[in-house]
N, C-alpha and C positions, 0 to 999 in steps of 0.2 A: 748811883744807878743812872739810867739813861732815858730816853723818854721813849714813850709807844703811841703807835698810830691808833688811834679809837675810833675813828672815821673817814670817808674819803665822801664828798658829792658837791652840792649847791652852796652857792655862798649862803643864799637864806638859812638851810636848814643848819650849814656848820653855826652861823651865829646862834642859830637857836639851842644847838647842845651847847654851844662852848657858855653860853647866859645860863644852863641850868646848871652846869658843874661846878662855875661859878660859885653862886647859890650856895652851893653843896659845900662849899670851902675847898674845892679842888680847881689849881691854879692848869690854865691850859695856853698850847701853843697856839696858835692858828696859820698855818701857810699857803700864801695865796697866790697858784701858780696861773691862773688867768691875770695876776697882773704881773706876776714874771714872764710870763710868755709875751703879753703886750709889749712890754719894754721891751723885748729880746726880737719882735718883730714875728713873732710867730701868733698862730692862733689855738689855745684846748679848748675845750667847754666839758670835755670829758670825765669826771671826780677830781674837780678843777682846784678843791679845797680842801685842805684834811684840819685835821684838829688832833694836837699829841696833847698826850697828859704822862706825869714823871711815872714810873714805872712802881713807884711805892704808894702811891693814891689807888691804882687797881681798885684796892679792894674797898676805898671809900666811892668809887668812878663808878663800878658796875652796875650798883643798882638804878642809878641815874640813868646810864647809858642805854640799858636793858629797857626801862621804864620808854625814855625817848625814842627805841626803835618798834615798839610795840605800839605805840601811839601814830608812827607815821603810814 
């Protein structure tokens, strides 16, 4: 299987889901285009950060993920 986007925003808050799926025993991606755009000479700030999780966790991810957007 392949991996899925679970989140796009802040670096704060992607650390804060990817530290509770963690947790949860579900292993996550983090890609962080605020510092790929630095390097590259450009500037985002815009859902600067996403967070993949494999595509077979879903169903262990959602309740985490669901719990963390209803908190924010």
């Amino acid at each position: 299987m392949g991996l899925m986007k679970v989140f796009s925003g802040s670096e704060v808050l992607a650390i804060a889901l990817q530290e509770r799926l963690e947790t949860a025993g579900v292993e996550t991606v983090k890609k962080d285009n605020i510092q790929s755009a630095r390097l590259g000479g450009f500037g985002q700030t815009d859902l600067a950060v996403e967070v993949f999780i494999q595509e077979t966790d879903f169903a262990k991810a959602n309740p985490v993920i669901e719990e963390f957007r209803m908190s924010l």
